[in-house]
PDB file of N, CA, C and O in Angstrom:
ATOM      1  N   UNK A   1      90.003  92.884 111.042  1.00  0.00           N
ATOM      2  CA  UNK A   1      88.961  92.315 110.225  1.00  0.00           C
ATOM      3  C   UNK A   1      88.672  93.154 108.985  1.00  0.00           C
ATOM      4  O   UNK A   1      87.494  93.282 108.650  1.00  0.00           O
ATOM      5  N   UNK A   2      89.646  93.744 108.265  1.00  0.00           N
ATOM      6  CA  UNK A   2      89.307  95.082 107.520  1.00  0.00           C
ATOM      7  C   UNK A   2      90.620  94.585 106.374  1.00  0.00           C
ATOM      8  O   UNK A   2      91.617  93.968 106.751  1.00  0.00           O
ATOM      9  N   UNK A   3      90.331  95.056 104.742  1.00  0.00           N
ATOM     10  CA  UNK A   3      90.819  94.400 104.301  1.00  0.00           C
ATOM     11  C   UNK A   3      91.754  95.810 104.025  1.00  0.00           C
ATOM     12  O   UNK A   3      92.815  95.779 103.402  1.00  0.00           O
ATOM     13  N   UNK A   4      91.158  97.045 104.604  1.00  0.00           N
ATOM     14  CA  UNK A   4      92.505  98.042 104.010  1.00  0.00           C
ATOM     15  C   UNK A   4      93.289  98.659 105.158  1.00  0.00           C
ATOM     16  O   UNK A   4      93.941  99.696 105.032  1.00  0.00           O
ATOM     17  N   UNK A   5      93.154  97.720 106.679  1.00  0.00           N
ATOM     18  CA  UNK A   5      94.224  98.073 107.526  1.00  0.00           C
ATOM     19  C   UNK A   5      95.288  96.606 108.007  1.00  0.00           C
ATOM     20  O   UNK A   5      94.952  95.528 108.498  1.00  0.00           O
ATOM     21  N   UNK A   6      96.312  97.005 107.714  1.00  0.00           N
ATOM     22  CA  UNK A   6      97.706  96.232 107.264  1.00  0.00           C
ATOM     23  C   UNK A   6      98.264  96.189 109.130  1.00  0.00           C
ATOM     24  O   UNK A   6      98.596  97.219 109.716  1.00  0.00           O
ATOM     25  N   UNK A   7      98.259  95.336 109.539  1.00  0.00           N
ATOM     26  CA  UNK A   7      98.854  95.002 110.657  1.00  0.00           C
ATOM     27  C   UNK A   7     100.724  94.703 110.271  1.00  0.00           C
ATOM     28  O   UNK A   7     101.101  93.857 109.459  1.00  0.00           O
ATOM     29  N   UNK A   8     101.776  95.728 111.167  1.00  0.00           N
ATOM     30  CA  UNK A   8     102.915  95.934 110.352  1.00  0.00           C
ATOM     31  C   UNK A   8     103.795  95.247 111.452  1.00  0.00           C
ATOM     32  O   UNK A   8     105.003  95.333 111.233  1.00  0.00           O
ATOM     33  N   UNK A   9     103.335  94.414 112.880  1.00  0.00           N
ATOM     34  CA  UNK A   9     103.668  94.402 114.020  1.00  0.00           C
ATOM     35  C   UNK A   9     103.181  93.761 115.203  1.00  0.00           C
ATOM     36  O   UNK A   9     102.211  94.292 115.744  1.00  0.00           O
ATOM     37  N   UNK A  10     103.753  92.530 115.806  1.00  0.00           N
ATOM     38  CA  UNK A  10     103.042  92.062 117.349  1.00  0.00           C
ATOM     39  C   UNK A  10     103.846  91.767 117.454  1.00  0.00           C
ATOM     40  O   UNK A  10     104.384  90.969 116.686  1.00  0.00           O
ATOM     41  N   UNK A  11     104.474  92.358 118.683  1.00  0.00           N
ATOM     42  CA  UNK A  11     105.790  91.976 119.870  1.00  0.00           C
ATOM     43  C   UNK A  11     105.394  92.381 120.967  1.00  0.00           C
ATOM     44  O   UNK A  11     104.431  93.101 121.235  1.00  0.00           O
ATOM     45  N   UNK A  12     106.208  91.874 121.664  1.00  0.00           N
ATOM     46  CA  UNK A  12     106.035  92.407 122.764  1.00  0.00           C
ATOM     47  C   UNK A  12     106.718  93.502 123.202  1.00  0.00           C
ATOM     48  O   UNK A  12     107.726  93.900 122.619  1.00  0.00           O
ATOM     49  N   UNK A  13     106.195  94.115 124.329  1.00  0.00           N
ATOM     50  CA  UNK A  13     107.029  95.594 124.593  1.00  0.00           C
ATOM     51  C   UNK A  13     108.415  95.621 124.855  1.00  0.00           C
ATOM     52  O   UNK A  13     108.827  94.463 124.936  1.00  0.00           O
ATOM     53  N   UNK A  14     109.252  96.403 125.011  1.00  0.00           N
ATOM     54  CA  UNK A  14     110.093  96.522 124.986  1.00  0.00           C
ATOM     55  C   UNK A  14     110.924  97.086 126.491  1.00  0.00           C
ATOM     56  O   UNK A  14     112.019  97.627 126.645  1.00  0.00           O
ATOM     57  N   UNK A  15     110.291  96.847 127.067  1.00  0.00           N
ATOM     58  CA  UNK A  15     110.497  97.435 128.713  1.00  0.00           C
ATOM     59  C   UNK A  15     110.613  95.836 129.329  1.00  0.00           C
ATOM     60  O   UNK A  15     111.012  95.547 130.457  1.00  0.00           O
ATOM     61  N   UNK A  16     110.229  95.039 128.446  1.00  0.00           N
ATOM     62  CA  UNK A  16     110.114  93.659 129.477  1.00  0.00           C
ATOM     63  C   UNK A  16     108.854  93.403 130.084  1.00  0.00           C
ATOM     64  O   UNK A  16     108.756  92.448 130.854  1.00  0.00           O
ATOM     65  N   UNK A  17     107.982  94.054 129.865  1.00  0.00           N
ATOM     66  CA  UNK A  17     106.496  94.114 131.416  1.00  0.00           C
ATOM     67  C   UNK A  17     105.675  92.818 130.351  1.00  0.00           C
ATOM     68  O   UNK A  17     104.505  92.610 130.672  1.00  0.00           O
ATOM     69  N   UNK A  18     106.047  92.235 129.519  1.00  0.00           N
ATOM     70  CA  UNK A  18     105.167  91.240 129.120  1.00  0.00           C
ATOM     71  C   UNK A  18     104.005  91.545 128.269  1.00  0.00           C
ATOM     72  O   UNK A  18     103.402  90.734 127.567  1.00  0.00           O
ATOM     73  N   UNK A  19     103.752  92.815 128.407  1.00  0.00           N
ATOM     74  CA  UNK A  19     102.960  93.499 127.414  1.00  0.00           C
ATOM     75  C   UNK A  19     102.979  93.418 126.011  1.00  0.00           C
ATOM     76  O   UNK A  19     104.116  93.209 125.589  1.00  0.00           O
ATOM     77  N   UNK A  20     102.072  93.516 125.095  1.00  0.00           N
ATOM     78  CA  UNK A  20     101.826  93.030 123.666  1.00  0.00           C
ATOM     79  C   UNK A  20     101.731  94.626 122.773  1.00  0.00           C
ATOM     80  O   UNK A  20     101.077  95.579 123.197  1.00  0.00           O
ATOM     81  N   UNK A  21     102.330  94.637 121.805  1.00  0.00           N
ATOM     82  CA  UNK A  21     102.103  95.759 121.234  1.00  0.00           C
ATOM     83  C   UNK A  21     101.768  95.387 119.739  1.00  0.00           C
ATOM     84  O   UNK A  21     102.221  94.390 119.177  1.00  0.00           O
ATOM     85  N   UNK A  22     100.925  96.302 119.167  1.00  0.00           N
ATOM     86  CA  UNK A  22     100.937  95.797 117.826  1.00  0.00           C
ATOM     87  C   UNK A  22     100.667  97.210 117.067  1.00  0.00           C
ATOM     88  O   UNK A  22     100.182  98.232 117.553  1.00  0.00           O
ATOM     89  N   UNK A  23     101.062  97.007 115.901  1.00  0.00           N
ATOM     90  CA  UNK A  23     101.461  97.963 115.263  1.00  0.00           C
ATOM     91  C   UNK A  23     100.814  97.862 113.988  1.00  0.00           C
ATOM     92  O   UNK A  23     101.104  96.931 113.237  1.00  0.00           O
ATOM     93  N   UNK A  24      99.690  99.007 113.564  1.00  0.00           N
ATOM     94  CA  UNK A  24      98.792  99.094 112.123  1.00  0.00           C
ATOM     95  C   UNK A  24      98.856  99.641 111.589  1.00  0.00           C
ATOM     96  O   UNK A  24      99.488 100.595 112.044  1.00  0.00           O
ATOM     97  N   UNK A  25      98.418  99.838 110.173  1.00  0.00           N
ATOM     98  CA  UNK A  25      97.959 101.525 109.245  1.00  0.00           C
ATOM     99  C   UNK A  25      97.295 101.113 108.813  1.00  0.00           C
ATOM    100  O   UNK A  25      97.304  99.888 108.934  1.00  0.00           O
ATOM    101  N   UNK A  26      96.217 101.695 107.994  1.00  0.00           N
ATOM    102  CA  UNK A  26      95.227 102.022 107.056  1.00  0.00           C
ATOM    103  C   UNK A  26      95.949 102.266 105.674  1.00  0.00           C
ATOM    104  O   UNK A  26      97.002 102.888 105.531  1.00  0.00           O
ATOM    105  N   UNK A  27      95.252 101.710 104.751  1.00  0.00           N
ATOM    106  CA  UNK A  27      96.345 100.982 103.630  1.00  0.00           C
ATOM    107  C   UNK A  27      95.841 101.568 102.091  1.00  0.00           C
ATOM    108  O   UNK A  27      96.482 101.592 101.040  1.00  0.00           O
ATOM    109  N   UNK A  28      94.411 102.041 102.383  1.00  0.00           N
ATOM    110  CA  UNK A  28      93.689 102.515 101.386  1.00  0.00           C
ATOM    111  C   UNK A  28      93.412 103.424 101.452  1.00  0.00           C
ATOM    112  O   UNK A  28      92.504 103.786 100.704  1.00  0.00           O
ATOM    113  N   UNK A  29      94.028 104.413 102.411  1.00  0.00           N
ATOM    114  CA  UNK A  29      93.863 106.293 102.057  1.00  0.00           C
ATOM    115  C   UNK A  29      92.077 106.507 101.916  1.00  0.00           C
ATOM    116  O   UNK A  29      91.507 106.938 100.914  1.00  0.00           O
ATOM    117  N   UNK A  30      91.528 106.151 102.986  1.00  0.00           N
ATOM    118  CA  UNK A  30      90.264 106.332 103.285  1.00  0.00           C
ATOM    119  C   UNK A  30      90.159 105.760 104.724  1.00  0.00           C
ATOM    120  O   UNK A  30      90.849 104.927 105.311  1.00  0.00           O
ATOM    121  N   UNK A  31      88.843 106.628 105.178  1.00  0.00           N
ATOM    122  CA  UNK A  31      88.814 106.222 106.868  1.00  0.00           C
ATOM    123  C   UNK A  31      87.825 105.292 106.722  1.00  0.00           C
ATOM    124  O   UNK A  31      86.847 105.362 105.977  1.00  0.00           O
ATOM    125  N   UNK A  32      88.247 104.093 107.755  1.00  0.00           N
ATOM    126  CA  UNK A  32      88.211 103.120 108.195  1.00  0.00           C
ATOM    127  C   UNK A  32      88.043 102.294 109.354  1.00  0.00           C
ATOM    128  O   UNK A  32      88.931 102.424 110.197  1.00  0.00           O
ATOM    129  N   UNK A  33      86.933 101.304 109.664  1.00  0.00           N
ATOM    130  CA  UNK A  33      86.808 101.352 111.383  1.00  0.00           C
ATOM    131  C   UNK A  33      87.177  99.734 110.636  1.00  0.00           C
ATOM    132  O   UNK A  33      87.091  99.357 109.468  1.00  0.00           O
ATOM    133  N   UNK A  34      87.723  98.847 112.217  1.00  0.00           N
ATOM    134  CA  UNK A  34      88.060  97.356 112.685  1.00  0.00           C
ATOM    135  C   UNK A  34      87.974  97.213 113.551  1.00  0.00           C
ATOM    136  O   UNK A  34      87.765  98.074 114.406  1.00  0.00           O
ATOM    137  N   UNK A  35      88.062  96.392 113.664  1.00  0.00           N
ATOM    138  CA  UNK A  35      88.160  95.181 114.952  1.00  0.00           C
ATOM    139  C   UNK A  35      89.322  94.391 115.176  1.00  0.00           C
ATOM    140  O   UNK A  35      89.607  93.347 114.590  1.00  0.00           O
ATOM    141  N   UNK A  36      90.051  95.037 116.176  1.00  0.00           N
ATOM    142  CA  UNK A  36      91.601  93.905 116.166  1.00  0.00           C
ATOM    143  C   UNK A  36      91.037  92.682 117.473  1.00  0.00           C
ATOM    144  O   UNK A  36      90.583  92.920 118.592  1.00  0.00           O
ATOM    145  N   UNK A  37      91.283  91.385 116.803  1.00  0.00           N
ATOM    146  CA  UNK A  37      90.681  90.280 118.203  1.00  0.00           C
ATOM    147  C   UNK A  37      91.889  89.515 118.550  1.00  0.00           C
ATOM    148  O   UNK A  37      92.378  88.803 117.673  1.00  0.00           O
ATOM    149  N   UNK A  38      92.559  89.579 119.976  1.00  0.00           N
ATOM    150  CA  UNK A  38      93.386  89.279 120.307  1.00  0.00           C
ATOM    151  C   UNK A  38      92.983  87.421 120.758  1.00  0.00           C
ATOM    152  O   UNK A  38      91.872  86.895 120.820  1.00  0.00           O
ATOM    153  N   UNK A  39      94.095  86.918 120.961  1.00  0.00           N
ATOM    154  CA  UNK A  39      94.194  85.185 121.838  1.00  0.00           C
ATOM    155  C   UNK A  39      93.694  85.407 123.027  1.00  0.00           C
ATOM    156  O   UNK A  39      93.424  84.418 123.709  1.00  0.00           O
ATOM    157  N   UNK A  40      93.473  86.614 123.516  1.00  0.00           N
ATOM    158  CA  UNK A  40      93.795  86.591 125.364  1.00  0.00           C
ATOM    159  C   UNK A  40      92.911  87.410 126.055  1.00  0.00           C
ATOM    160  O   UNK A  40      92.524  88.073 125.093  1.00  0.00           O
ATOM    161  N   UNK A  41      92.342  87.830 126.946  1.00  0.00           N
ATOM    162  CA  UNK A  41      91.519  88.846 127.005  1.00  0.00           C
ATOM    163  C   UNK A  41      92.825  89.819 127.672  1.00  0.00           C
ATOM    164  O   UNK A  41      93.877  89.508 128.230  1.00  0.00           O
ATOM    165  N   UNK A  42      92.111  91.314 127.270  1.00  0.00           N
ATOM    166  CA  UNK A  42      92.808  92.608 127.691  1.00  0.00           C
ATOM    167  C   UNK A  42      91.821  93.040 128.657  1.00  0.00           C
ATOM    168  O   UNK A  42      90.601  93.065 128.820  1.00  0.00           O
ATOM    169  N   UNK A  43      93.539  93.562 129.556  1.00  0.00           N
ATOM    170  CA  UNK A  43      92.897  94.479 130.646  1.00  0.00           C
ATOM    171  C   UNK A  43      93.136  96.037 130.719  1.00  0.00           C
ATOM    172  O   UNK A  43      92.649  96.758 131.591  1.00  0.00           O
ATOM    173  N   UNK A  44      93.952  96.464 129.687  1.00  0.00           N
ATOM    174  CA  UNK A  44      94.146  97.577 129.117  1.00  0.00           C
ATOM    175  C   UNK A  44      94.704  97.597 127.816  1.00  0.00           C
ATOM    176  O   UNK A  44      95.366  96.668 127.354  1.00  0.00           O
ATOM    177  N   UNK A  45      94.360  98.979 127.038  1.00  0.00           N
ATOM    178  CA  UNK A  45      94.904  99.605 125.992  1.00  0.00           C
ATOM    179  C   UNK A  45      95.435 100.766 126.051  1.00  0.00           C
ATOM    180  O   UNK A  45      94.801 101.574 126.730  1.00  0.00           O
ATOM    181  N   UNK A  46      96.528 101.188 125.501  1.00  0.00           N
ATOM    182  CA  UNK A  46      97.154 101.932 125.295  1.00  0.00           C
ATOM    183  C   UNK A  46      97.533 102.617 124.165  1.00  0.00           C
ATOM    184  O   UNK A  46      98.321 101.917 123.529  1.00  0.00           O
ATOM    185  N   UNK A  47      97.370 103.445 123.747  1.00  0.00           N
ATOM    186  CA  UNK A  47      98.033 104.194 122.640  1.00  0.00           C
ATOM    187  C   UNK A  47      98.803 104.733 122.623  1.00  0.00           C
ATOM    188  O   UNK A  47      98.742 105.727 123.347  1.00  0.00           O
ATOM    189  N   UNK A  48     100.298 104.493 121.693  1.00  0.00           N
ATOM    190  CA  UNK A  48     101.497 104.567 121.996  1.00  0.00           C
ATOM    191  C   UNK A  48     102.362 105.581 120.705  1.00  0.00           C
ATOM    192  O   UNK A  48     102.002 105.316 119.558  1.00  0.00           O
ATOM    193  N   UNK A  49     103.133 106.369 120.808  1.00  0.00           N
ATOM    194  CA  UNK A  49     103.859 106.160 120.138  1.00  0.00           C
ATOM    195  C   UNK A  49     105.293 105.615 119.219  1.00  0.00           C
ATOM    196  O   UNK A  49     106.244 105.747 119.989  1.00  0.00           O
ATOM    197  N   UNK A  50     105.600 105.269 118.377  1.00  0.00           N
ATOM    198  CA  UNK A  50     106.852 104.407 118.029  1.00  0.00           C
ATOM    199  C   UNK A  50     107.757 103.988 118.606  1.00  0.00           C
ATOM    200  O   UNK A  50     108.353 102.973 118.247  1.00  0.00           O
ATOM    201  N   UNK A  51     108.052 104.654 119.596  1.00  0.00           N
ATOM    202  CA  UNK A  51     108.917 104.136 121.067  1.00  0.00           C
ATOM    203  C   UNK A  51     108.123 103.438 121.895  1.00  0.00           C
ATOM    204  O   UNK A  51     108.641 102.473 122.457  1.00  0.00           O
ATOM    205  N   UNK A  52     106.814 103.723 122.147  1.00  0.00           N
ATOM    206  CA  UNK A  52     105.733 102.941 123.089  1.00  0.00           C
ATOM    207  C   UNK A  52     105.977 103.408 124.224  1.00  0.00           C
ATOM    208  O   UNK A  52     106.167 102.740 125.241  1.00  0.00           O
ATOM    209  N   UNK A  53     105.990 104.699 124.122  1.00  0.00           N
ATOM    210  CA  UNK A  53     105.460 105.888 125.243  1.00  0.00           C
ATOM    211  C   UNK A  53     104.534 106.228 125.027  1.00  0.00           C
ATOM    212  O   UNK A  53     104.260 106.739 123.941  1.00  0.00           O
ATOM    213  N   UNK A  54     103.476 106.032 126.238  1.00  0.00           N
ATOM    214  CA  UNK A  54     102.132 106.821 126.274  1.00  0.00           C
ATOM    215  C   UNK A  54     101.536 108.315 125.625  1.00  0.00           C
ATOM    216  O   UNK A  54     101.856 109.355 126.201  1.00  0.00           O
ATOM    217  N   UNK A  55     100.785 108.359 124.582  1.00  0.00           N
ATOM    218  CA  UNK A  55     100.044 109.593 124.116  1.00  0.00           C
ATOM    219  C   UNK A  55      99.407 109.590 125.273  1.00  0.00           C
ATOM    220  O   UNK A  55      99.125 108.455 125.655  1.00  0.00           O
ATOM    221  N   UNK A  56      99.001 110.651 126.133  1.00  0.00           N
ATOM    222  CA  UNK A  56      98.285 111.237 126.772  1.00  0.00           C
ATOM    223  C   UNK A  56      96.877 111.781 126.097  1.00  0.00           C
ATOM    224  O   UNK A  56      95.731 111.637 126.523  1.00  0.00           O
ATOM    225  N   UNK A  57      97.273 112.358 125.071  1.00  0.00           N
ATOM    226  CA  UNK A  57      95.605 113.211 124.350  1.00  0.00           C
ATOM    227  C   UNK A  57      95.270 111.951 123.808  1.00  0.00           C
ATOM    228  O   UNK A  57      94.074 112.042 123.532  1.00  0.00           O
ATOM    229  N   UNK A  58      95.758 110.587 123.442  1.00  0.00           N
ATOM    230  CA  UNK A  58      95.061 109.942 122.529  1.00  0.00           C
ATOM    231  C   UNK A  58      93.898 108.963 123.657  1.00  0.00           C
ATOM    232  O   UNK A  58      94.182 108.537 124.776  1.00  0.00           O
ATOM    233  N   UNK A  59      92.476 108.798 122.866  1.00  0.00           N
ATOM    234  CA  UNK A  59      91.461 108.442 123.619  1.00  0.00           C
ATOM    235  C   UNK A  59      91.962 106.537 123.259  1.00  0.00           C
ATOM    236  O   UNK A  59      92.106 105.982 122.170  1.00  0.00           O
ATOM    237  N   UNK A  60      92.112 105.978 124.668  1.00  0.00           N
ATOM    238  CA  UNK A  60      92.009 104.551 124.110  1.00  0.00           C
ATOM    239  C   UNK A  60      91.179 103.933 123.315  1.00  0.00           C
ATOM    240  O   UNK A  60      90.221 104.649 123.022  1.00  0.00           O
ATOM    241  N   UNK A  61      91.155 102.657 122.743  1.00  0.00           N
ATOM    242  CA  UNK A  61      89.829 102.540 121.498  1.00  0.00           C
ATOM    243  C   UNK A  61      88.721 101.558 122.845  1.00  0.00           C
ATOM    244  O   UNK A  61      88.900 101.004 123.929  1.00  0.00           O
ATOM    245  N   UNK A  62      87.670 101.808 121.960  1.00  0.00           N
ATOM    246  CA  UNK A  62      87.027 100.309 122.976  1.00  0.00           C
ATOM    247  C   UNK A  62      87.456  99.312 122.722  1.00  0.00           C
ATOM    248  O   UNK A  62      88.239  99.106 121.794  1.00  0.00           O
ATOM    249  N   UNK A  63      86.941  98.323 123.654  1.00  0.00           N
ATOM    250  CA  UNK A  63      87.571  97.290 124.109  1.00  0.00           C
ATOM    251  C   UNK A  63      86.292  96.503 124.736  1.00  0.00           C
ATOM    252  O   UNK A  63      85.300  96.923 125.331  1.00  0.00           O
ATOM    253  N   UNK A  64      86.696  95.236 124.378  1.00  0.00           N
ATOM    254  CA  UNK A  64      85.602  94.160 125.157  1.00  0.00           C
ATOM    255  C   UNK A  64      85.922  92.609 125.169  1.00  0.00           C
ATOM    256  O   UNK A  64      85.437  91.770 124.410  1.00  0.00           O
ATOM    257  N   UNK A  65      86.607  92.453 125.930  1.00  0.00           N
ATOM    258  CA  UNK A  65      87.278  91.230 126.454  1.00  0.00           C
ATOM    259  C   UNK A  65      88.580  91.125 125.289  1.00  0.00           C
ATOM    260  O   UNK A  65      89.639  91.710 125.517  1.00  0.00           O
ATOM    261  N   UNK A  66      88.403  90.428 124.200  1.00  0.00           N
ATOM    262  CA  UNK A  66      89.554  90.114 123.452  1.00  0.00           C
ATOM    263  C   UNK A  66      89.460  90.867 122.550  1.00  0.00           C
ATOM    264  O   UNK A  66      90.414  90.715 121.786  1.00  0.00           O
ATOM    265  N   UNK A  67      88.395  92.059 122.047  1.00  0.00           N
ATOM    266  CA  UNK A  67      87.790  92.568 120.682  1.00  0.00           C
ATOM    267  C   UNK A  67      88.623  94.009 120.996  1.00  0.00           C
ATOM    268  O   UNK A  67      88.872  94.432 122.125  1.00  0.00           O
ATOM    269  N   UNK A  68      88.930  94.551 119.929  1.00  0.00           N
ATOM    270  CA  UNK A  68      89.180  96.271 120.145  1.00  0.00           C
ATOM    271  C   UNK A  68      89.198  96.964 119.468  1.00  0.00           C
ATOM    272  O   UNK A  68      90.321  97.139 118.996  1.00  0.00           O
ATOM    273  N   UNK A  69      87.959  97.959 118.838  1.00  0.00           N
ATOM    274  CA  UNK A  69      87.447  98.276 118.041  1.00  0.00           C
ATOM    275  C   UNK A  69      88.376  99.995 117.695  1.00  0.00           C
ATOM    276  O   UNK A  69      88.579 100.984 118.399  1.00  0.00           O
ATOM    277  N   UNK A  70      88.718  99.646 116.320  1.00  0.00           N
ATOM    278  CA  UNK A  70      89.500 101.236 115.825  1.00  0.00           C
ATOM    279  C   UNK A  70      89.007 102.124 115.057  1.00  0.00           C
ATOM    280  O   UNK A  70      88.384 101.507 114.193  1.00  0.00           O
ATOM    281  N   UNK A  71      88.909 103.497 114.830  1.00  0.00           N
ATOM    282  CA  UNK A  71      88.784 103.905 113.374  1.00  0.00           C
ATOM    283  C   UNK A  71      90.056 104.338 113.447  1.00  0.00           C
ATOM    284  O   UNK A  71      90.902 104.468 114.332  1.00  0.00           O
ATOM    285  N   UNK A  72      89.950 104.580 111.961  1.00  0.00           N
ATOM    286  CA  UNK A  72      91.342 104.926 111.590  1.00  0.00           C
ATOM    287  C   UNK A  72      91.317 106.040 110.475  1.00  0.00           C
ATOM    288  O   UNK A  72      90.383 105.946 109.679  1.00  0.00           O
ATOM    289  N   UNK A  73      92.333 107.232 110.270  1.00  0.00           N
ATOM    290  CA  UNK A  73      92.371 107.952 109.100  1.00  0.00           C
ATOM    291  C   UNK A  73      92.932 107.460 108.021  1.00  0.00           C
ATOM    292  O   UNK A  73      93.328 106.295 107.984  1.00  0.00           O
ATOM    293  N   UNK A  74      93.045 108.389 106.888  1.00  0.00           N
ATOM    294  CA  UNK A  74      93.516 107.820 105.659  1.00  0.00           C
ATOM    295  C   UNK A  74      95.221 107.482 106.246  1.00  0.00           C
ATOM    296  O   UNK A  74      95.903 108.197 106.980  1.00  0.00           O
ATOM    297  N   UNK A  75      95.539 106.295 105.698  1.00  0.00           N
ATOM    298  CA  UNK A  75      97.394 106.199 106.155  1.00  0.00           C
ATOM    299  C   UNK A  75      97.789 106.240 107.319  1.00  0.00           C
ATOM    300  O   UNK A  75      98.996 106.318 107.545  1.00  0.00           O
ATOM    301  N   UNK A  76      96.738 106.191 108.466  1.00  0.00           N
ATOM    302  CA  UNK A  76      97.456 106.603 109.322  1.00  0.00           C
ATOM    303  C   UNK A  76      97.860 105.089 110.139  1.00  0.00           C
ATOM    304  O   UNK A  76      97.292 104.037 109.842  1.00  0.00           O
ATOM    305  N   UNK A  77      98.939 105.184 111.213  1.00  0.00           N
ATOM    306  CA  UNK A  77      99.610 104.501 111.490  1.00  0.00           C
ATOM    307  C   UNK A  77      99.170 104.937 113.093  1.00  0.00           C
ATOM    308  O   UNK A  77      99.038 106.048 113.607  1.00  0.00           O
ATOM    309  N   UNK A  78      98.959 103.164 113.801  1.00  0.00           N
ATOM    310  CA  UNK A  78      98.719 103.397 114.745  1.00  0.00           C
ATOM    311  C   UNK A  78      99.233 102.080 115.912  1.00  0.00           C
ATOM    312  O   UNK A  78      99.166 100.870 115.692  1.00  0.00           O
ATOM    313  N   UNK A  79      99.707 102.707 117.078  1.00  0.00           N
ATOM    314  CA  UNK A  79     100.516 101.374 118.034  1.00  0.00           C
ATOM    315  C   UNK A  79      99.867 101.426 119.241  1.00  0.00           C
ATOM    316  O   UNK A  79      99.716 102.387 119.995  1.00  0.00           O
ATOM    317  N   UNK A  80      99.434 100.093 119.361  1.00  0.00           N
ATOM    318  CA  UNK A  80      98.189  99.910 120.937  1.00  0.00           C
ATOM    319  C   UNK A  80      99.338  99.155 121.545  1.00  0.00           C
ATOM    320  O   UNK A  80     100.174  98.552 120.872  1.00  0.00           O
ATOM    321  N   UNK A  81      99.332  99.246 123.283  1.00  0.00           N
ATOM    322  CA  UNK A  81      99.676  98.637 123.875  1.00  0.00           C
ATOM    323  C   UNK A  81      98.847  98.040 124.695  1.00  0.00           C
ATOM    324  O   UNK A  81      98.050  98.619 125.434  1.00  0.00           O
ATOM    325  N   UNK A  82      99.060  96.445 124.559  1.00  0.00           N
ATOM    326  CA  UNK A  82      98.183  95.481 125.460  1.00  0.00           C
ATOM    327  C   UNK A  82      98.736  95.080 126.606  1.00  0.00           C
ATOM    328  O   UNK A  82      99.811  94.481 126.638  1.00  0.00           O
ATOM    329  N   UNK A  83      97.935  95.424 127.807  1.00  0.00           N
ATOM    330  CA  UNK A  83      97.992  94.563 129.201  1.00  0.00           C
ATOM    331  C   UNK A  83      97.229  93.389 128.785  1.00  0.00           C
ATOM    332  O   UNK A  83      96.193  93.306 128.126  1.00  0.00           O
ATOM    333  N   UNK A  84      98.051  92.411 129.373  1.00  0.00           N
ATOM    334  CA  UNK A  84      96.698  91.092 129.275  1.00  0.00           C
ATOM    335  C   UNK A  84      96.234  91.144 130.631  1.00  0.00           C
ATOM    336  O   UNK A  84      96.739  91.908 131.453  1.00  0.00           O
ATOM    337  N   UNK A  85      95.514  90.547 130.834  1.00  0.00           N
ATOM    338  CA  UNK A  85      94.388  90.331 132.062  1.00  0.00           C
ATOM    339  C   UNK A  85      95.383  89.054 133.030  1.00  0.00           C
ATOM    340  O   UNK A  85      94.929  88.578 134.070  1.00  0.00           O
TER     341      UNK A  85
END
């Protein structure tokens, strides 16, 4: 819902598990919060990196049924992985 983070990505994962991944940055080199609202409700998030292996240190974003709220740094580039419900 943010007009300076650029959605670069929605596929699905790549393991086969049916899972949704989508892939963002921040586009205007300033920090930035959104709201990504999915079709479906989620039953998890994940934060991934470019392969869509689990970050461990990274804190999942909130989440509330289909809504999933981000901030973001200047440029930075970021890949959630969705369980659907």
């Amino acid at each position: 819902d943010s007009d300076a983070v650029v959605v670069t990505a929605v596929k699905l994962a790549d393991d086969g598990s049916g899972d949704v991944v989508v892939r963002f940055h921040e586009a205007h080199g300033a920090r930035t919060r959104a709201t990504l609202t999915t079709g479906f409700e989620v039953a998890e998030v994940t934060v991934t990196d470019l392969l869509e292996r689990p970050l461990p240190d990274a804190a999942a974003p909130r989440r509330d049924a289909d809504r999933i709220a981000v901030r973001l740094r200047p440029f930075e580039l970021v890949t959630l992985r969705l369980r659907r419900r």
